[in-house]
Structures are given as structure tokens and as C-alpha cells.
C-alpha positions, -999 to +999 in steps of 0.1 A: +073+624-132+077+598-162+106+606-185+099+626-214+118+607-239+097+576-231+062+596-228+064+603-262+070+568-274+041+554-254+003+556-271-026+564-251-059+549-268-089+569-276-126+552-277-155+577-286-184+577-314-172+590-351-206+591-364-241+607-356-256+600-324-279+613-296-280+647-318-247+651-324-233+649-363-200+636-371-183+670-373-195+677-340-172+640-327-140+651-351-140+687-328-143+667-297-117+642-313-092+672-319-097+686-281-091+648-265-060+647-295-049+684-281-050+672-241-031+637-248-006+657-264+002+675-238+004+649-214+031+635-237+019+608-251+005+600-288-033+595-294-048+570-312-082+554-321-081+516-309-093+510-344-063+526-362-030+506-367-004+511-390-006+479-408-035+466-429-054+438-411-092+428-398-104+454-375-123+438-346-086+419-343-069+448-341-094+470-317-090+439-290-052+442-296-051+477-291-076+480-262-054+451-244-019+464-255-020+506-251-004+516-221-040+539-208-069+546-224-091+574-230-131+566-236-163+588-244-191+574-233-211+608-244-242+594-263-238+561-249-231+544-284-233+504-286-198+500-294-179+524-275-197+506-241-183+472-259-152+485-260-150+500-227-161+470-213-135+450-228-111+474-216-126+470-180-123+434-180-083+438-191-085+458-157-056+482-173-059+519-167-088+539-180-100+573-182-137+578-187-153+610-200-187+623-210-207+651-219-229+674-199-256+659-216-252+625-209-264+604-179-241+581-160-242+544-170-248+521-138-224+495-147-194+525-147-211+548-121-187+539-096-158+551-119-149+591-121-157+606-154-146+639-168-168+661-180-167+686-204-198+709-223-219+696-250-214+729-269-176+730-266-171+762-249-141+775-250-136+782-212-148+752-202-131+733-225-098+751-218-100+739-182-115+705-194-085+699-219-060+709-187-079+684-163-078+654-192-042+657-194-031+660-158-053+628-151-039+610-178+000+616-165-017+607-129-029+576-137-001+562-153+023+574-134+002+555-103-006+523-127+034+516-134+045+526-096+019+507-081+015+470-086-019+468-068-034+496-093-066+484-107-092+504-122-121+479-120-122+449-113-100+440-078-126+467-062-151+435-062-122+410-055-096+391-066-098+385-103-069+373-128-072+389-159-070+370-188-040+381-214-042+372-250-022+342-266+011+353-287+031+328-304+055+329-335+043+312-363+065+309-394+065+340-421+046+322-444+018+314-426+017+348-414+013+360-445-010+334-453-032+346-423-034+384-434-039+377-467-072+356-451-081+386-431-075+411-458-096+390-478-124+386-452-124+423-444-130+430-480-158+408-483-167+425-449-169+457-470-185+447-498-214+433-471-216+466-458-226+483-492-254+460-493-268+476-459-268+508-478-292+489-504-276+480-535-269+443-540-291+424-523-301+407-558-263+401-567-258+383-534-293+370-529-299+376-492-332+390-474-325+421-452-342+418-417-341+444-391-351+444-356-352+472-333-331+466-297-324+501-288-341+496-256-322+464-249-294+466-224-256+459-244-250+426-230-283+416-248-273+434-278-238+414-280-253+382-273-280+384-297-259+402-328-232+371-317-262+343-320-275+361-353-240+359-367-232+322-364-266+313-371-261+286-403-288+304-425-277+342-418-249+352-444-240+382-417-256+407-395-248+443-382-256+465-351-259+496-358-253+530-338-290+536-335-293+499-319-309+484-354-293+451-361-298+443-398-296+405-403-291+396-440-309+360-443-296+342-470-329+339-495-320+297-501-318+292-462-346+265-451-358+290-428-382+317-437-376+359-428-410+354-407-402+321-388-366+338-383-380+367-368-400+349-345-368+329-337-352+361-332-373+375-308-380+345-289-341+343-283-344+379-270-368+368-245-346+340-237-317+367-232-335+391-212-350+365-186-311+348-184-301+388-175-331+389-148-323+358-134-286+367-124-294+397-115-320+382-091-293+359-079-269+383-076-294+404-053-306+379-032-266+372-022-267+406-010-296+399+008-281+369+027-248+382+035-269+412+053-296+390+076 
């Protein structure tokens, strides 16, 4: 049994969608919030979005920080949003102990299907979710319990081999340029935030870019990271955003020497591009299998 005292100084991470998806509101994911809250609790440990930190700083930094650093993790994949398979994914890759739950509703991923996942009701009831709540918290003492006794534990990865996992740099830097480097991210989240207005469609003038949008909802997520990534970095886009009903809205900055219809050619040629790169491993990976059995 782990010791009280330190159970309730150790945070277990919590990745699930906050806002509307697959016909559930936000209200519905703050009620499921409070019963995932409710069972870590009782486990002993304190819940926490891998979004959430005390300090003020850029958030994708701090979601990779958290989802490498918390002790065990607890994800939703009901709905299957975008970026809660992102983040689970990353969280795989750390190979550090994870929890998956999911809805009633919901269909298993094939990537995770191999993995157990708790279920609870769609429509909260309370029986079920009484037993549910009792299950979560039992399985989250389990598994770390088993993850800090056991030096083989893996949740992933060494079930397809031997893998080292990569950890994430840390090195002291002096206080000023610490400061110096917040002060750059609070800036950059800022303008981060200010970008994000202009999705809701009030200062496209001010800033003179030209919304684009493209529909990948049927794209699997690795082509949705890669192609949101290449949009990003891409010298004539001034940003671009995925969002939870897989639209990425690219704003194109209106002096770039490309034009919105060449870019969305260029867009969706690269999404050709992405999609035959996907076949193609897959095709390699099954014709290995194929080998090793003749």
C-alpha cells in the first residue's frame, strides 16, 4: 500500500475534452471532470489538467512537462478529440503509466485497442457511475503501486520491444535569463491569444491575414499533426489552428507571394503527400509480418 502522507503530495494528470464534442456540451465534460476529480481523490492523490500549472508560462510547454513529469495519468478518449489522442500519444511514447477511459458511446481507437479502458455511461448514471468511480480509483492505486515496485513496468511500448524513452533536457540557466525566457513566452502566449480572437472573426483587417480552412476530420491524427506542423512553419502563414471538429484554420498573411488559391492547392497536395507516406509504412510494416510468417 503506498504511504498516505506521500499519496497526497503526488499529482495524478487528467487528459479529456473541455469543450463540445461528438454531442456532448461543455457542462456535460465539467460533470465527467468532477467524477474522474471525485475517484483520484480517493485514490489519494491530487488531480490536475496537464494544461494547468501554478505558474504563468506557454501552454504547449507546460502540457509536455506535465504529461512527461506526473507520476500516472488519467485520459478520456470519449469522443475521440484531436488533442486528447496527441496527448495520449505523447504520454505513450514517455511509456509512464496510464489509465485510459471512455464512454459507452465511443469505439475503441486501433492504435490503443490493445490497452484496457474503463468504461463508464454516456448519461452518468448514478449506479454505474458509483461502481465506475470505485473501479477508477482502485486501478489508479494498482498501477502505481506496480509502476514504482516494478522496474520492468511499461504500459506501451516494451510490449513491441526494447525501446529507450527519450527524457526531456533540464539545465540551470542563470535567473536572469530565466526571466528573460518567460517574459518571451508570456509575451508569445499573449500574441497567441490575441490570434485566437481573430478565429472568432474580428480583426482580420487590423492584422491583415486571409482566413483559410480545410476540412481533415476524416484524416487520421498523425496526418493532422503533420499537416497543422507544415502549415505552421510555412514562411507566408502568420499561424494556423486545429480545431476540435478537425477544421484547421490557416491565417495566410494577405502580403505573402503566395495566393489563398495556390495555397490551398499546396495544402492539399501535401495531404496527399502525407497520406501516401502513412500507406506506404503501413504497407512495409505489413509485409514484415508477412515475411517473418512464410
Amino acid at each position: 500500500m503506498i504511504d498516505q502522507e506521500q499519496k497526497q503530495k503526488e499529482v495524478c494528470g487528467v487528459i479529456m475534452p473541455i469543450s463540445e464534442i461528438d454531442g456532448c456540451n461543455s457542462s456535460h465534460w465539467l460533470d465527467v471532470k468532477d467524477i474522474i476529480y471525485d475517484a483520484i481523490r480517493d485514490s489519494g492523490f491530487e488531480p490536475n489538467l496537464v494544461s494547468d500549472a501554478t505558474d504563468v508560462g506557454l501552454i504547449q510547454k507546460r502540457i509536455v512537462q506535465n504529461l512527461y513529469e506526473n507520476p500516472i495519468v488519467v485520459c478520456d478518449v470519449s469522443g475521440k478529440n484531436p488533442n486528447v489522442m496527441f496527448e495520449l500519444g505523447m504520454r505513450l511514447a514517455f511509456d509512464k503509466p496510464t489509465i485510459i477511459i471512455k464512454d459507452d458511446k465511443t469505439s475503441y481507437s486501433f492504435d490503443t485497442a490493445g490497452i484496457e479502458h474503463l468504461e463508464y455511461p454516456r448519461d452518468l448514471r448514478f449506479a454505474k457511475i458509483t461502481d465506475f468511480k470505485e473501479k477508477l480509483s482502485e486501478k489508479i492505486q494498482a498501477t502505481y503501486s506496480k509502476s514504482e515496485s516494478n522496474d520492468g513496468y511499461t504500459t506501451f511500448l516494451k510490449n513491441f520491444g526494447e525501446f529507450k524513452v527519450a527524457k526531456i533536457d533540464q539545465k540551470e540557466v542563470p535567473i536572469q535569463d530565466y526571466i528573460l525566457e518567460e517574459l518571451q513566452s508570456i509575451r508569445a502566449a499573449i500574441s497567441k491569444s490575441d490570434k485566437s480572437r481573430m478565429f472568432r472573426g474580428s480583426y482580420y483587417p487590423i492584422m491583415k491575414v486571409v482566413p483559410i480552412t480545410f476540412d481533415v476530420s476524416n484524416e487520421s491524427n498523425m496526418v493532422r499533426a503533420r499537416i497543422l506542423s507544415w502549415a505552421i512553419s510555412h514562411p507566408d502563414v502568420d499561424d494556423a489552428l486545429l480545431e476540435n471538429d478537425g477544421i484547421i484554420t490557416v491565417l495566410l498573411r494577405s502580403n505573402s507571394s503566395v495566393s489563398p488559391e495556390s495555397f490551398s492547392i499546396l495544402f492539399k497536395n501535401m495531404i496527399i503527400t502525407l497520406r501516401t507516406i502513412n500507406f506506404a509504412k503501413g504497407s512495409s510494416f505489413n509485409e514484415k509480418g508477412k515475411d517473418k510468417k512464410e
